[in-house]
C-alpha positions as CSV (number, residue, x, y, z in Angstrom):
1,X,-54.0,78.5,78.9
2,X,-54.7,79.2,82.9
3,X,-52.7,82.2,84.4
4,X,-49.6,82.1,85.3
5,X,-47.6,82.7,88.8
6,X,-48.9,82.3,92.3
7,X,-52.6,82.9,92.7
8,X,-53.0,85.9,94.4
9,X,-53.5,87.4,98.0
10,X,-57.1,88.1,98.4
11,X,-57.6,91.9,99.9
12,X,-59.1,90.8,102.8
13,X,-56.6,88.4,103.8
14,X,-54.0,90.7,103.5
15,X,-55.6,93.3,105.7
16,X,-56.2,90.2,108.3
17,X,-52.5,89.7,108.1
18,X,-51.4,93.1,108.2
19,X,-49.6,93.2,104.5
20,X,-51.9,95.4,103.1
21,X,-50.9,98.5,101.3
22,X,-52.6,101.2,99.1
23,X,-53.2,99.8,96.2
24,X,-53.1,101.4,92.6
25,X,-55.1,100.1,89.4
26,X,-56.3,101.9,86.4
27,X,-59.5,102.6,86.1
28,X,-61.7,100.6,84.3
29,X,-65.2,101.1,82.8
30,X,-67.8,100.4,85.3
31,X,-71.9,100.3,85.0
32,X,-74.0,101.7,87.4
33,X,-74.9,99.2,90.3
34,X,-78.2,98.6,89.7
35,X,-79.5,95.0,90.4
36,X,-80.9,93.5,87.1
37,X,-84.5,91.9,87.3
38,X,-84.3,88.0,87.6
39,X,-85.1,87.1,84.1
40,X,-88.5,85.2,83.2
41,X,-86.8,81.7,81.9
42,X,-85.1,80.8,84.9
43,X,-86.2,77.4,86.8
44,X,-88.2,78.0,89.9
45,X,-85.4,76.4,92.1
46,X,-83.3,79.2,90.4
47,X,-85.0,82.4,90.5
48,X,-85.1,81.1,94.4
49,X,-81.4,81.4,94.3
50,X,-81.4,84.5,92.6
51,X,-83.4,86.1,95.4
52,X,-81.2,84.9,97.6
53,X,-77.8,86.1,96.1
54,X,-78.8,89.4,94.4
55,X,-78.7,90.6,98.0
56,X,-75.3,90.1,98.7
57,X,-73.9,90.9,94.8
58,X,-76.0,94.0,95.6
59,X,-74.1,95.2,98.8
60,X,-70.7,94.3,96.9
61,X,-71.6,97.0,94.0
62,X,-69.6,94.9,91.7
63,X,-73.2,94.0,90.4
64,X,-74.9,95.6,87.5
65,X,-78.1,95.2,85.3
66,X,-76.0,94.1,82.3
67,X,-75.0,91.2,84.5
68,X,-78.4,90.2,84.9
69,X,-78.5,87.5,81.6
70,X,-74.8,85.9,83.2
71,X,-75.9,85.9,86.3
72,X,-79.4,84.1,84.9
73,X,-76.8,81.2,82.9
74,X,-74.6,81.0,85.5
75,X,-77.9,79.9,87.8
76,X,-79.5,77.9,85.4
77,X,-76.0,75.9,84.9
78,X,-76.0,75.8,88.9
79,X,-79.6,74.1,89.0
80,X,-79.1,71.9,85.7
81,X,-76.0,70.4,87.6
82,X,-78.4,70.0,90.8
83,X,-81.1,68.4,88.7
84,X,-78.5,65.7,87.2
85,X,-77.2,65.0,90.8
86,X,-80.5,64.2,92.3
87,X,-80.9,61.9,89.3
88,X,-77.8,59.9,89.5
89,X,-78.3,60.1,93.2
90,X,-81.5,58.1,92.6
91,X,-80.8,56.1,89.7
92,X,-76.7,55.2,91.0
93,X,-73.7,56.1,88.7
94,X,-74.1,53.4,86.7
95,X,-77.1,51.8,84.2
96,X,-78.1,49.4,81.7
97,X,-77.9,50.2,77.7
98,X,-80.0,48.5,75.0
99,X,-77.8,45.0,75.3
100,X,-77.5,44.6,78.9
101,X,-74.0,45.8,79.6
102,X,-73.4,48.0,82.3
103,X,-72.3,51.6,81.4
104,X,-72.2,54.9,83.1
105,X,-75.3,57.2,83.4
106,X,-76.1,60.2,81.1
107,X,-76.4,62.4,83.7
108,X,-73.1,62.0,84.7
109,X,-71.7,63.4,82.0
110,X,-74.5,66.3,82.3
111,X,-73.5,67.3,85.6
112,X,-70.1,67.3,84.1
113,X,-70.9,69.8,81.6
114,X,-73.2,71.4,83.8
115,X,-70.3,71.9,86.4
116,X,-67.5,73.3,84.1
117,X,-69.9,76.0,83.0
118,X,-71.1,77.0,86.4
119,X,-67.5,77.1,87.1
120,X,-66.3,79.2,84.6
121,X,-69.5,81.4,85.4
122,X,-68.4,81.8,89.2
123,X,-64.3,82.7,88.2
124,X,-66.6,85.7,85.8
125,X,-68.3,87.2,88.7
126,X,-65.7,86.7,91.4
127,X,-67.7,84.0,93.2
128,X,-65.2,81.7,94.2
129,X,-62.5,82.1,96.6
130,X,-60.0,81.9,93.8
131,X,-61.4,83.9,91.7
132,X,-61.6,86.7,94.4
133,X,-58.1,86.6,94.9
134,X,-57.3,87.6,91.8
135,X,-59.6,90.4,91.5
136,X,-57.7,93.5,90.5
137,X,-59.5,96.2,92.3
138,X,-59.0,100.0,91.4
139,X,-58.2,103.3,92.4
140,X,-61.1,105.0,93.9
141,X,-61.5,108.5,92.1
142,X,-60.8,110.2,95.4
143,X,-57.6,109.6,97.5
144,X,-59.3,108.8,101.0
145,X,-61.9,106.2,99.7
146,X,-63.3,103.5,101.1
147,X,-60.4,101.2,101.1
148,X,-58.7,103.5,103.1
149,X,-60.8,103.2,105.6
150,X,-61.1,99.8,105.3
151,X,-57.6,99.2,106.0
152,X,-57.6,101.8,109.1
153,X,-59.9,100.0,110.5
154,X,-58.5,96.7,109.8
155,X,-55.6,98.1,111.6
156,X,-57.2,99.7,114.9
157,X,-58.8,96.1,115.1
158,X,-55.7,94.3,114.9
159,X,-54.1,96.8,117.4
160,X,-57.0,96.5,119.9
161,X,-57.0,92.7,119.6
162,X,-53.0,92.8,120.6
163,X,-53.8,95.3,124.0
């Protein structure tokens, strides 16, 4: 069953609109950010991606070297569901079976499957835009923190932007 209620605010949109506040969370246990290596059996097309979005999971430090084998599924789900796409996209939605009739492709229903996965892979690693609004984050262990200063400067912007 999905969640229930309103999907949340993300953080940055309420700091855009002003609504932010100091949040409070518990604290939860979290690895070291170290960037995993990409692992050996991904597709070429998707240790290109993984080069390419390591990066930015890096800079987040929400990324850490026991994510490395999700973060390798959810990319080989990503290029699986590319690979059935450029098929269908070459061979049309529909084919032929064994007696003539007409019938929808196969790799329909793997980009399907293929999809769903990468999907559910994204909402685990906050990668969509839902899925980053409801990220809970937590209390940094000191009071000031980064989020402070994220929102005071969120603020002076807004204030300059209004002179």
């Amino acid at each position: 069953m999905g969640r229930r209620g309103p999907i949340r605010q993300s953080i940055g949109l309420k700091v855009l609109n002003g609504t932010a506040h100091k949040i409070k969370g518990q604290a939860s246990p979290q690895p070291p950010p170290i960037a995993p290596k990409c692992p050996a059996w991904l597709p070429a097309a998707a240790k290109r991606k993984w080069r390419e979005l390591v990066p930015e999971l890096e800079q987040t430090g929400c990324f850490a070297r026991i994510d490395g084998e999700a973060f390798g599924m959810l990319l080989l789900h990503w290029h699986l569901a590319v690979e059935a796409q450029k098929i269908l996209g070459a061979e049309g939605l529909m084919t032929v079976d064994e007696r003539g009739l007409p019938r929808k492709h196969p790799a329909g229903q793997v980009l399907k499957e293929h999809s769903t996965a990468f999907k559910g892979y994204l909402t685990e690693f906050g990668l969509s835009p839902a899925a980053r609004a409801r990220l809970t984050l937590t209390a940094a262990s000191d009071e000031g923190g980064e989020m402070e200063d994220l929102l005071s400067r969120a603020k002076a912007r807004r204030r300059h932007s209004e002179d």
